[in-house]
C-alpha positions as CSV (number, residue, x, y, z in Angstrom):
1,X,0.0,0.0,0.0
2,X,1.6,3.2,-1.0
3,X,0.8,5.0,2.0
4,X,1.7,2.9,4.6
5,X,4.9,4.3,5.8
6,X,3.0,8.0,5.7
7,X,0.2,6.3,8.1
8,X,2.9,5.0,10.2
9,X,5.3,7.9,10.6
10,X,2.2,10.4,11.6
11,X,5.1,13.0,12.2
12,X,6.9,15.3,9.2
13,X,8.8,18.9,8.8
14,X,8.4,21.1,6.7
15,X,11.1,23.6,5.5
16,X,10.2,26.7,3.7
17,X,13.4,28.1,2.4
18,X,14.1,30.4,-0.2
19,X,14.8,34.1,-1.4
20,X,11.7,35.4,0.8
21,X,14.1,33.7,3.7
22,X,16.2,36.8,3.5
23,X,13.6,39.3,3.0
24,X,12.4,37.8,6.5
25,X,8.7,39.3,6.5
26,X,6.4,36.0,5.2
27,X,6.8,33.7,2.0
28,X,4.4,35.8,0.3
29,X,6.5,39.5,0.3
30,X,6.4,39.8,-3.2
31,X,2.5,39.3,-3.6
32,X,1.8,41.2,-0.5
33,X,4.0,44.0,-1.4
34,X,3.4,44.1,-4.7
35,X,7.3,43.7,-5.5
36,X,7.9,44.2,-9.2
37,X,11.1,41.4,-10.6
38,X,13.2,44.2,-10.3
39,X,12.3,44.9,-6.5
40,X,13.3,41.6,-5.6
41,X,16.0,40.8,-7.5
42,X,17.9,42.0,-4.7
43,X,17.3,38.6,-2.6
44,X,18.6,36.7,-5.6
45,X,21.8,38.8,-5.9
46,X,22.4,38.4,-2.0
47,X,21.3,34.9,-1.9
48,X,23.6,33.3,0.6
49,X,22.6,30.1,2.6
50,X,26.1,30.3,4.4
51,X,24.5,28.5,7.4
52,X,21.8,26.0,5.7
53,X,22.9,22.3,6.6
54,X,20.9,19.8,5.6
55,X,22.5,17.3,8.0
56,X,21.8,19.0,10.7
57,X,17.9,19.7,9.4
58,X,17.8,16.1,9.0
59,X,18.7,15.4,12.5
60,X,16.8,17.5,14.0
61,X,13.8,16.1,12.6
62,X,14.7,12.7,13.8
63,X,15.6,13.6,16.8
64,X,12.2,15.6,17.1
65,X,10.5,12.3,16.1
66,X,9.3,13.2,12.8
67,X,9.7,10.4,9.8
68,X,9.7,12.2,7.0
69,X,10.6,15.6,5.9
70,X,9.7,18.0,2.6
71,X,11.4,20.9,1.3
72,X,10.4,23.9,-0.8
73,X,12.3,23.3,-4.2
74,X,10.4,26.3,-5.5
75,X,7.8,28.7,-4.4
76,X,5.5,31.0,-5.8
77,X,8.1,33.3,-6.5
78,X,9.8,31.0,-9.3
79,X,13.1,30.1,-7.5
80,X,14.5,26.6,-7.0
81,X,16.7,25.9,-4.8
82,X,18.3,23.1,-7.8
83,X,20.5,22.9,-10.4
84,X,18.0,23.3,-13.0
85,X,18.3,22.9,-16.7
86,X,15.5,25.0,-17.6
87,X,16.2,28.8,-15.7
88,X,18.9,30.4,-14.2
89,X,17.1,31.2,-11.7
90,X,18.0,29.0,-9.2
91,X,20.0,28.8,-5.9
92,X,23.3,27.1,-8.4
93,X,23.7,30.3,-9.5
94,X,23.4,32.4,-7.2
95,X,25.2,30.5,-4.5
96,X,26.8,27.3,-6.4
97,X,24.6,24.8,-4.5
98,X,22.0,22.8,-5.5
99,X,20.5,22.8,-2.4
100,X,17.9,19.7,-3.4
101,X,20.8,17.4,-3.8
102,X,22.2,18.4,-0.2
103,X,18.5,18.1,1.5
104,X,18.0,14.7,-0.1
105,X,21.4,13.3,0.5
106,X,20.7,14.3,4.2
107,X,17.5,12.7,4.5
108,X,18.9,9.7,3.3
109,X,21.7,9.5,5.3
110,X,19.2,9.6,9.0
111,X,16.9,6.7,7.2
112,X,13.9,9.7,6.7
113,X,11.8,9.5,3.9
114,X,12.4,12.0,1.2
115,X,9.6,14.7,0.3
116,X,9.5,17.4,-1.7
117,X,6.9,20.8,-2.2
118,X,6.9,22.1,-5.8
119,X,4.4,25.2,-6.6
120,X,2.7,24.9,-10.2
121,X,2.6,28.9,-9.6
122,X,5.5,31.0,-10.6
123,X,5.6,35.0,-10.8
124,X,9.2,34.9,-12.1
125,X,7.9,32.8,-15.6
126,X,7.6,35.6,-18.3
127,X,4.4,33.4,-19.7
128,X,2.5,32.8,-16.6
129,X,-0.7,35.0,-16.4
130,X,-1.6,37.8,-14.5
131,X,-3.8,37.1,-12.1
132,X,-5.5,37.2,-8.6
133,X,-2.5,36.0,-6.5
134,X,-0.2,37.3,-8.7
135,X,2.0,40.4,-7.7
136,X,1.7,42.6,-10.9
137,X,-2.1,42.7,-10.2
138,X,-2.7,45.7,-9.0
139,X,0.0,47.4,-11.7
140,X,-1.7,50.0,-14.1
141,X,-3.2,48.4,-17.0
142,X,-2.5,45.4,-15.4
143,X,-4.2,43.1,-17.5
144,X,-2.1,44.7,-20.6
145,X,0.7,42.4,-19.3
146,X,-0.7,39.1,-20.3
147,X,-0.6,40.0,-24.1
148,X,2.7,37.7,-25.6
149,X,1.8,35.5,-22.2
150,X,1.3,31.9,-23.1
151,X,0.1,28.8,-20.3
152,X,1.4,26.3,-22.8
153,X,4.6,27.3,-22.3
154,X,4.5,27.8,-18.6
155,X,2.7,24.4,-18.4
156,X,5.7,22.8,-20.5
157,X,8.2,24.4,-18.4
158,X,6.4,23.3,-14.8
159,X,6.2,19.6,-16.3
160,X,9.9,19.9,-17.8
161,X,11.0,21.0,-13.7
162,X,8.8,18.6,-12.4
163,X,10.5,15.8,-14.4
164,X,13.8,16.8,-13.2
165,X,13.3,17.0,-9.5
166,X,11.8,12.8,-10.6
167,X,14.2,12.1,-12.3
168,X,17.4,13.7,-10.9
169,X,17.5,12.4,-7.3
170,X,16.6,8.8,-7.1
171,X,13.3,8.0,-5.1
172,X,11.5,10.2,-4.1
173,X,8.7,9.3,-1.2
174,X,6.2,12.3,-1.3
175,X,5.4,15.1,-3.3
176,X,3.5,18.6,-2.1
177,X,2.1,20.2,-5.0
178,X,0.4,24.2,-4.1
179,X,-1.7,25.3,-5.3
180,X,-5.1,25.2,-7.7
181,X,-7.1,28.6,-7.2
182,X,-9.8,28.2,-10.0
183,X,-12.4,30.9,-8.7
184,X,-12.6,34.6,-10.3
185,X,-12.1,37.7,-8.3
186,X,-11.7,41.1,-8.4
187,X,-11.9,41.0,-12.1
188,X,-9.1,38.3,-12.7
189,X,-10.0,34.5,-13.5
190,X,-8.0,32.3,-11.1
191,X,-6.0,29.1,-12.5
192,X,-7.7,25.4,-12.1
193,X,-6.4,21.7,-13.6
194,X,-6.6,22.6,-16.8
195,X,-3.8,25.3,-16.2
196,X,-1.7,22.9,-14.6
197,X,-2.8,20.0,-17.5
198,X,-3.7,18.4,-13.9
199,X,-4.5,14.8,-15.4
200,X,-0.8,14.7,-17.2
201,X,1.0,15.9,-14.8
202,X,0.2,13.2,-12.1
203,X,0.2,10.4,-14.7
204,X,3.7,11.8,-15.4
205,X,4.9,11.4,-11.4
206,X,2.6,7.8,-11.1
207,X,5.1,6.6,-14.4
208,X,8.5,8.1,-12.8
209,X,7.5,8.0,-9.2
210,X,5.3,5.0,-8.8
211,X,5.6,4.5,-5.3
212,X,5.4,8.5,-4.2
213,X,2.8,9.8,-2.5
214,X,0.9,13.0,-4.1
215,X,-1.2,15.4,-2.9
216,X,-4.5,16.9,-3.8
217,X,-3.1,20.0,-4.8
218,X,-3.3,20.4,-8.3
219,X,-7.3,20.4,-8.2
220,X,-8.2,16.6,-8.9
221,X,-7.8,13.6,-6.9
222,X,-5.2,12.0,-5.7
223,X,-3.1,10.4,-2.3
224,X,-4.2,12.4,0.8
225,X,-6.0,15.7,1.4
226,X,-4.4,18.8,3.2
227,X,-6.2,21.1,5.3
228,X,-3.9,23.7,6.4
229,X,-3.7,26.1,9.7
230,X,-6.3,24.2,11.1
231,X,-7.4,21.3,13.0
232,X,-10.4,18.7,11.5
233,X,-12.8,18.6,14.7
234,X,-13.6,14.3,13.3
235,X,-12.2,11.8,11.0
236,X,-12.1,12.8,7.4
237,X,-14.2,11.3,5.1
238,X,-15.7,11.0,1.7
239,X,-19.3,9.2,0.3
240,X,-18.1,7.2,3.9
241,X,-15.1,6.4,3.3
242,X,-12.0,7.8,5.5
243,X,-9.4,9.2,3.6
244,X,-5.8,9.6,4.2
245,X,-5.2,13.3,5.2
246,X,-2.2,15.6,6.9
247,X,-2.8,19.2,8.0
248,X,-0.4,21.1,7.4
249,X,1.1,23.6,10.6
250,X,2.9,26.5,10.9
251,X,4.6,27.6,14.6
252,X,3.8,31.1,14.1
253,X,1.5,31.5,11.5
254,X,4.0,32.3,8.7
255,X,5.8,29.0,6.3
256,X,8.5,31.2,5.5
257,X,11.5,33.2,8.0
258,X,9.3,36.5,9.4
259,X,11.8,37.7,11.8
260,X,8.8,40.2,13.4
261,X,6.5,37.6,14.0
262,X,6.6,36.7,17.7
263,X,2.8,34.2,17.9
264,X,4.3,31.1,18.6
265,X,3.0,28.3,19.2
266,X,3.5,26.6,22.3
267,X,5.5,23.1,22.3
268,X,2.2,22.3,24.5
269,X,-0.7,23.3,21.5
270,X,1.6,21.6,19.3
271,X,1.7,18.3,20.7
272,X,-1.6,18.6,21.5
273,X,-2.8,19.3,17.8
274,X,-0.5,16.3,16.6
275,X,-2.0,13.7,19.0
276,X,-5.2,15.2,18.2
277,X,-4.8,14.4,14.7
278,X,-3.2,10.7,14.7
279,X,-6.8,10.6,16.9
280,X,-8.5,11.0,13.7
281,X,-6.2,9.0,11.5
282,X,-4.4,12.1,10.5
283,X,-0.5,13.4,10.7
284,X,0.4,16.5,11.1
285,X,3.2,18.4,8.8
286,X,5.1,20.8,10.9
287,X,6.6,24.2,9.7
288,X,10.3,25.6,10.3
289,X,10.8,28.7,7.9
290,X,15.2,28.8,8.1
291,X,16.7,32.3,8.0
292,X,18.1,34.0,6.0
293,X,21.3,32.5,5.8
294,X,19.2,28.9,6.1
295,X,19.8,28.5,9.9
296,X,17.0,27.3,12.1
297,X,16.0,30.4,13.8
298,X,16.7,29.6,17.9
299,X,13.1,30.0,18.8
300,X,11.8,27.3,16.6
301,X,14.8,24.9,17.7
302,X,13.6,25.9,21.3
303,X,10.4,24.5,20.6
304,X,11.4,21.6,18.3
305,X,13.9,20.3,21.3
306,X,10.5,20.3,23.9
307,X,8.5,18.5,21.3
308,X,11.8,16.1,20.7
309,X,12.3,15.4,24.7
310,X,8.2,14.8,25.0
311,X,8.2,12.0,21.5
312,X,11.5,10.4,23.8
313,X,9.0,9.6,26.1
314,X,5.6,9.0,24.1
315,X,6.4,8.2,20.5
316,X,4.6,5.0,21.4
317,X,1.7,7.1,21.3
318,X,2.3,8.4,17.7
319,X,4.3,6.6,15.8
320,X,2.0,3.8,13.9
321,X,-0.8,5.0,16.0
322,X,-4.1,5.7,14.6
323,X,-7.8,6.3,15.7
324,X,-9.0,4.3,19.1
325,X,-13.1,3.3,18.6
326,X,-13.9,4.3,22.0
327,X,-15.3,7.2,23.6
328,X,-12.6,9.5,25.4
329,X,-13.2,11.2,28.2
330,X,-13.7,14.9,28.4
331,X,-10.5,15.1,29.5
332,X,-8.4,13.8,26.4
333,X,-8.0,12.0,23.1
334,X,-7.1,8.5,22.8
335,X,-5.2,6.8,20.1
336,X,-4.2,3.1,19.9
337,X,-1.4,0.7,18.2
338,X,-2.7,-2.8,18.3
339,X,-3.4,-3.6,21.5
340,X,-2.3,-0.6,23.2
341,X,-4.6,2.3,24.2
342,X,-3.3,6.0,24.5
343,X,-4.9,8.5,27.0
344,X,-3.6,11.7,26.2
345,X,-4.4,13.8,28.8
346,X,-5.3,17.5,27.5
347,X,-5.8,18.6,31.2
348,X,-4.9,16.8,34.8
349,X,-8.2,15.4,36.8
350,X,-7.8,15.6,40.4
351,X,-7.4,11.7,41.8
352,X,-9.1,9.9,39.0
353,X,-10.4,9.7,34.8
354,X,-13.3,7.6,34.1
355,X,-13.0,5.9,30.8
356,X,-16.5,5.2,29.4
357,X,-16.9,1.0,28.3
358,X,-13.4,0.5,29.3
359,X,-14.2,-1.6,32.7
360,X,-13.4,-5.1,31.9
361,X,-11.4,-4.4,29.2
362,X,-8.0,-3.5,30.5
363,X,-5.4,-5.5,31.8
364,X,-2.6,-2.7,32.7
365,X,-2.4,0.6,33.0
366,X,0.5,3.2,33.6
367,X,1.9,6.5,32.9
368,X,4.2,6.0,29.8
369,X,6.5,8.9,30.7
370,X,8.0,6.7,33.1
371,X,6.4,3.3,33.1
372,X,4.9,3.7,36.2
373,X,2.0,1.6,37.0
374,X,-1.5,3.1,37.6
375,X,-4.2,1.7,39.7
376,X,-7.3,1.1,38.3
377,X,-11.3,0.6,39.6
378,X,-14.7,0.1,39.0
379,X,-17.1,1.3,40.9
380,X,-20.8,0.6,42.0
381,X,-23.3,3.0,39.8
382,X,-25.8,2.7,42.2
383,X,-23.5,4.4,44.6
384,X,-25.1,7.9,46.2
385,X,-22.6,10.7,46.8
386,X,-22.1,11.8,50.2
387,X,-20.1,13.9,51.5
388,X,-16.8,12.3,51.5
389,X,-17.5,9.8,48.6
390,X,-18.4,10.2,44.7
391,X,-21.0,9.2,42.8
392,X,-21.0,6.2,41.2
393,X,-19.9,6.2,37.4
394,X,-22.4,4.9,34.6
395,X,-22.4,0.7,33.8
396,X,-18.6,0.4,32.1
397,X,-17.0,2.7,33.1
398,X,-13.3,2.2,34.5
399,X,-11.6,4.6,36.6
400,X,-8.1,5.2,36.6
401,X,-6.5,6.6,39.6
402,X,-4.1,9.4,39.1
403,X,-1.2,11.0,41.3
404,X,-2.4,14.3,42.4
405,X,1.1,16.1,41.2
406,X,0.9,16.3,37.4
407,X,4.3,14.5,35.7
408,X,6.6,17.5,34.6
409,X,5.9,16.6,30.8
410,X,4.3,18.5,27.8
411,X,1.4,16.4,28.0
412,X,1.0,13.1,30.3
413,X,-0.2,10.1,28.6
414,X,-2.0,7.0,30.1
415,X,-1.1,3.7,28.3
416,X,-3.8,1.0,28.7
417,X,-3.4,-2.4,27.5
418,X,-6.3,-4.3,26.5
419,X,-7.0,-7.9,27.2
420,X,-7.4,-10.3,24.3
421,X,-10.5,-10.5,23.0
């Protein structure tokens, strides 16, 4: 199954790197500012990724517990960070490195799987279009600059790079295409499949890539969906079916380096929103943007380190994990691998949880961070509450008790293993 090793890992990075790195205010500068070629030619001239190491990204994914990793070999803005045959503008010449060939030797070299994020947009192409996302949008007679413009050259160009990066680099595991936008606003018609020739462009990665995963990205079907920047409240699913899915997560609400942006996310919220989604059969695809001389910036290797120490502890719990079929308590979201059962605990109950249909069913219980065991009960639901003594829970429920000091983790988590069936 091609996607096995994707529903196993639950855990990726992703690394936005490029000339917006060094402009350092969001991946999207030159839309947002409206910066002409000219305005940011300067980031290509001054390109220098002095400090980006691909080993040490590597590592720090593993070491984070993540099992797969996917780089930005171009963005919207047109540049790859390759040695490609088909521009100049590329991170070879401005810097002599072909920074793919680094990233996937790297990846490699820890045992991670190998994905790449390539953008069927590019504002540098002299024959893509004018249009809503595009920065020239807003230029006087605007829509004067699409005369001489031709999509079938820009599409033969984004299938010529495409084929490169599928062919050049051995196997490849995963591949992030953004983005299809085929609504009309403010007087501009977007770009949908038939931009991209959608259909061709897959079948071209299924013949040279067979066993790489693809996204939904390019407006038609295909591996796993991708909602992005926030978090699926139940299991995705289509005409009944679950389907494979990853949301996609930034740590401060931009992909790419914005030195001024401060809203991090806490290591906390972050493990939370990971758990929450192998809960729902999801993973979760988490965002460093590298400076702009390609270092991780210290405040996102502050918080990969806490998430590292805390998947130490309870990668158990995530890695080949999946959705649990009974009802959590309010307290929590389970997962389970085979025939292990994953409370993790959102917020601390004082003394005890009660697990709903649970009693009967569990033969051990204990904190995982430090294997210690966990008494467990079941109580009379007939019981009256007075003034000393609780309630009685409902018919199957089991109670766990709990220490009344909180273990000095990001997130404690319960392991319960079931009894045969």
């Amino acid at each position: 199954m091609r996607q096995q090793w994707f529903d196993e890992a639950r855990f990726g990075l992703f690394v936005h790197f490029g000339l917006y790195s060094a402009a350092a205010r969001h991946e999207w500068v030159q839309n947002y500012e409206r910066l002409t070629d000219d305005d940011y030619r300067q980031y290509f001239e001054n390109f220098d990724p002095d400090l980006f190491d691909a080993r040490a990204i590597a590592r720090r994914a593993r070491n984070t517990g993540m099992g797969y990793v996917v780089l930005t070999t171009k963005h919207h803005d047109g540049f790859a960070l390759w040695d490609s045959g088909l521009t100049d503008f590329t991170s070879q010449t401005a810097c002599g490195r072909d920074l793919v060939r680094e990233y996937v030797d790297a990846l490699r070299a820890e045992g991670l799987k190998v994905g790449l994020y390539h953008s069927v947009i590019d504002w540098h192409h002299p024959d893509f279009t004018v249009d809503w996302n595009h920065p020239r949008r807003d230029d006087e007679n605007a829509h004067e600059l699409n005369a001489g413009r031709d999509m079938a050259r820009y599409r033969a160009y984004l299938h010529g790079q495409v084929r490169e990066l599928l062919t050049g680099y051995g196997e490849i595991d995963y591949l992030f295409f953004d983005f299809t936008y085929p609504e009309a606003k403010n007087g501009w018609e977007g770009k949908g499949p038939e931009d991209w020739d959608a259909d061709a462009l897959l079948a071209m990665c299924r013949e040279l890539q067979p066993g790489m995963l693809v996204n939904d990205r390019l407006g038609i079907p295909a591996d796993f969906v991708t909602p992005e920047q926030y978090q699926p409240t139940s299991r995705l699913v289509e005409d009944g079916v679950p389907v494979v899915w990853e949301a996609c997560q930034t740590l401060n609400g931009s992909w790419g380096y914005h030195r001024d942006n401060t809203d991090q996310k806490s290591a906390v919220l972050l493990a939370q929103m990971l758990v929450d989604s192998v809960s729902m059969d999801g993973n979760m695809l988490l965002n460093i943007g590298p400076d702009g001389r390609g270092a991780i910036a210290p405040r996102d290797a502050a918080t990969l380190g806490e998430l590292g120490e805390w998947m130490r502890l309870h990668r158990d719990s995530v890695i080949g994990a999946g959705h649990a079929s009974f009802t959590p308590p309010r307290e929590g979201v389970y997962t389970r691998r085979g025939d292990r059962v994953y409370l993790h605990l959102f917020s601390w109950p004082l003394g005890y949880v009660h697990l709903p249909d649970l009693a009967g069913r569990v033969r051990y219980a204990r904190l995982l961070n430090d294997g210690s065991w966990l008494k467990t009960s079941v109580s009379d639901p007939e019981q009256q509450a007075t003034l000393m003594t609780p309630a009685g829970e409902a018919e199957g429920t089991l109670t766990v008790h709990l220490p009344v000091r909180r273990p000095d983790v990001l997130m404690p988590v319960v392991e319960l293993t079931l009894k045969d069936d």
